[in-house]
N, C-alpha and C positions, 0 to 999 in steps of 0.2 A: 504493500500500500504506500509505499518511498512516492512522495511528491503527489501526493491525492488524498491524503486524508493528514488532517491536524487538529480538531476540534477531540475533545475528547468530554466523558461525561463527569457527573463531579467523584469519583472514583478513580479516574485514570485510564480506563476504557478508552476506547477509540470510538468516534463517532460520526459515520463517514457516512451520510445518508444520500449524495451525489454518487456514492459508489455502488451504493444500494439500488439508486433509479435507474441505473446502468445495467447491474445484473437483473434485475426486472425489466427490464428493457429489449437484452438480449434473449430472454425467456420466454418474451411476448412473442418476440421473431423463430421460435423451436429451436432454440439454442441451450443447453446445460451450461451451468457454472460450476465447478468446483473449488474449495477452496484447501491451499496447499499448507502444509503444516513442516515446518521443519527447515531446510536447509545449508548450506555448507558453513556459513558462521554461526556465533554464539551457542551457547551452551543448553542442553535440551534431554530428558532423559524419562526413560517410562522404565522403572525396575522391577514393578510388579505389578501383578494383577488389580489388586486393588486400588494403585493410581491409575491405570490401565481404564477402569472403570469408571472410577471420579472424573477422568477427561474427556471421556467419552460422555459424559452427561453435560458437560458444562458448554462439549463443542455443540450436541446437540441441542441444546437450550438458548447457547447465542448465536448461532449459525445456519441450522435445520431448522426441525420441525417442533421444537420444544417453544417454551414461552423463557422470558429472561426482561428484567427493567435496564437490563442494558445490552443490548442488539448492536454491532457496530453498523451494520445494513441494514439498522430498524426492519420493516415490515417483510423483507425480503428474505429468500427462503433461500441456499444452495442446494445446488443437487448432490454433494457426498463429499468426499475429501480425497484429500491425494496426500500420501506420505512420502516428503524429499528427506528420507534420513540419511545422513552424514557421518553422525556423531553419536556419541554416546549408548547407553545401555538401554536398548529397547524391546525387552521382552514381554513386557508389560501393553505394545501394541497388538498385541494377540488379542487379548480382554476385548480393548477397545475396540477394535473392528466388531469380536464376538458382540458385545453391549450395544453395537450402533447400529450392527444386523437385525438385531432381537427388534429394534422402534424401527428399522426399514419396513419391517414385516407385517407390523402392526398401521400400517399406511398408504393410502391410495395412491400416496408422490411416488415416482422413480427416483431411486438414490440410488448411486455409486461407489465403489471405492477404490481407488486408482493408487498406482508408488509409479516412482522415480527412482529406481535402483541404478548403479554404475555402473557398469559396465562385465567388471570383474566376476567370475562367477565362483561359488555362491558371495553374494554383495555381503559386506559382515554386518552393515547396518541393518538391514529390513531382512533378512534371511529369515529369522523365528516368524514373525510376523507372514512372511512370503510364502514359508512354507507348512504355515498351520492355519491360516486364516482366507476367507474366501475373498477374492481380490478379482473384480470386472476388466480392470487395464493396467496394463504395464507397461510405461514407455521409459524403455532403458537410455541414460546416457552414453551413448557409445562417442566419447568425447571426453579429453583431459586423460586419458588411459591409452595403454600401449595394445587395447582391443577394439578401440574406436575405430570407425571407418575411415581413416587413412589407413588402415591397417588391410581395408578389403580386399580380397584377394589371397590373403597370405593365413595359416594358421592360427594366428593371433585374433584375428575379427570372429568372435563368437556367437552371433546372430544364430547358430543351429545351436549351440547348448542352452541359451535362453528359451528356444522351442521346443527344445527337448523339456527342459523341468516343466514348463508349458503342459504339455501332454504326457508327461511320467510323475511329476511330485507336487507339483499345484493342486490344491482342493478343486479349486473350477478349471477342469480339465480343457475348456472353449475361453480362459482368460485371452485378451487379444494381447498382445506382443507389438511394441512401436518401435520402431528405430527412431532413435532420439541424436539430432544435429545440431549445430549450432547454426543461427541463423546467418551467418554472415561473418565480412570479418569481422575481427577482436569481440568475438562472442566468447569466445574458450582459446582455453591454453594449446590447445591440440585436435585436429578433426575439423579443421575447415577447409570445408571442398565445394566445389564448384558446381551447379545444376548438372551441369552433362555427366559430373561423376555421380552424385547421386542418384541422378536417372539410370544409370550404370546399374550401382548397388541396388536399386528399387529391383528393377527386372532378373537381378539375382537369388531377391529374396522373397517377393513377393508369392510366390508360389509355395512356402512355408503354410504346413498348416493355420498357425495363431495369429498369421501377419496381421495388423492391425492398422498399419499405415503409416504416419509419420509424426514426430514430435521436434517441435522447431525453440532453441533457447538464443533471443527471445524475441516478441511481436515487433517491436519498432525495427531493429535488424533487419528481421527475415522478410518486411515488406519495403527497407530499404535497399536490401541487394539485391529481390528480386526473386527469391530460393522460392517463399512460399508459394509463390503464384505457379512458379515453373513447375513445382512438386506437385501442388493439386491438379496443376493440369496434365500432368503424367500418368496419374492416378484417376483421374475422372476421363483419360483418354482423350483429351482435346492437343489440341496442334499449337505449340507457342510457336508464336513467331521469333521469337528473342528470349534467349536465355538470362538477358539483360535487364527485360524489363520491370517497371516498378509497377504499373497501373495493378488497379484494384481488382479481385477478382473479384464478381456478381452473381454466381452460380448459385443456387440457394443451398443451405447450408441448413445442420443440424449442431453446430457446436460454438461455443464465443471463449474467448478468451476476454476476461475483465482489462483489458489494457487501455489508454487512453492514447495510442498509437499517433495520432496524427495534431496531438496536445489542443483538442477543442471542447475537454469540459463534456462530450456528450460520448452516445453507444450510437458510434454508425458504423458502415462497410470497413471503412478503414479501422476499426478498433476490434475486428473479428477475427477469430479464426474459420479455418475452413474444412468442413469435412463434407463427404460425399457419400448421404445416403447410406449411415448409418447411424441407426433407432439410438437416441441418448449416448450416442459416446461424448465424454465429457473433457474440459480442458479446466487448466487450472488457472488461478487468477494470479498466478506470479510472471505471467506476461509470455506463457509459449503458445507456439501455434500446433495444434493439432489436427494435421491434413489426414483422414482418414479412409480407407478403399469402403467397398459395398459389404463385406462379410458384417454377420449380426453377432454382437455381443451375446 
């Protein structure tokens, strides 16, 4: 929420209700919101089950489907969460997800629950979590690692062991799998490639059972170099003219990323992500794009 929310309530709460009108916004238009929980700085840890729990009640109270006197997107509802964990001890997101299943269940909304694992397999951060808890998306970083896609091609790029745990060790055996890039330059330390390489690796892996489509870090990048447009339209099968190009894609879509992309204070084309006719797959509100093919969650 860095440079879009400052008000907060008299608690210390954040109280962001233009952010709020945003993801309602995108919602009105058949888009999900998620919101991400976790990553690469600051300190952050679930040790057991029972905070495990308590956090699970308090995300769902300020963020879902619960009630709370302090909402930072007031009236607005997300559709599930996404864990970027990095750091620390998270066994205790086991619970959490179990606790946030239990009120999915009990509810007419679609909710989701997404990670952002690294690359590395098994990732040490979300592994318990990855491998005991039911998880709808996965869009790996394959990026800042020596498995990232520069590496494609060569033994290192592990896109089939992620589809492997996918369909051998995952509870939701149809979890979709995303290959996660960065959008452009000086996005990451490592893994910046160019549309025609992409589309390269797309058409390598695409045929993976779990493939799920693409994950972009982040919205303002990847619709300044141009990746995102050329990727959904790789994937939605349309003819770019330019590899180059910035313009907007317009194809209607099922997905939004909360980003305020093109700095106007509102939810339009330009602050969206893109996916292609697939039922609720979700993006997260830390600003990636999530270009997605036609397989169903």
């Amino acid at each position: 929420l860095s440079n879009h929310c400052w008000e907060t309530y008299p608690d210390g709460v954040l109280n962001c209700p233009k952010v709020g009108a945003d993801i309602s916004a995108c919602q009105a238009n058949g888009k999900a919101v998620v919101i991400s929980i976790g990553g690469a700085s600051g300190s952050y840890h679930l040790d057991d089950a029972a905070s495990g729990k308590a956090f699970a009640e308090q995300i769902w109270d300020m963020y879902l489907g619960g009630n709370s006197t302090t909402r930072p997107f007031g009236d607005a509802i997300v559709d599930g969460v996404d864990l970027d964990l990095e750091s620390g001890t998270n066994v205790g997101y086991v619970t959490f997800i179990q606790t946030l299943r239990a009120k999915f269940a009990l509810s007419d909304r679609n909710y989701y629950i997404a990670s952002a694992p690294q690359c590395p397999y098994p990732d040490e951060a979300t592994k318990a979590a990855l491998n005991s808890a039911w998880f709808d998306l996965v869009w790996i970083q394959f990026y800042n690692n020596y498995c990232g896609v520069q590496s494609y091609g060569t033994k290192d790029f592990n896109f089939n062991t992620w589809n492997n745990w996918a369909t051998t060790v995952s509870i939701n055996k149809n979890v979709r799998i995303l290959l996660g890039v960065p959008g452009g330059p000086h996005a990451a330390g490592s893994g910046i490639i160019s549309a025609a390489t992409l589309n390269t690796i797309l058409k390598g892996i695409n045929s993976y059972s779990n493939f799920g489509g693409v994950m972009m870090w982040d919205a303002g990048i990847a619709f300044q170099s141009g990746l995102a447009v050329s990727a959904a339209n790789f994937l939605h099968g349309v003819s770019s003219p330019s590899t180059n190009s910035t313009s907007t894609l317009t194809t209607t879509t099922n997905c939004c990323t909360h980003n305020d992309a093109d700095n106007t204070n509102d939810a339009d084309n330009n602050d969206c992500c893109y996916n292609h006719n697939h039922s609720g797959i979700s993006a997260n509100n830390y600003s990636d794009i999530h270009i997605d093919d036609n397989s169903a969650t």
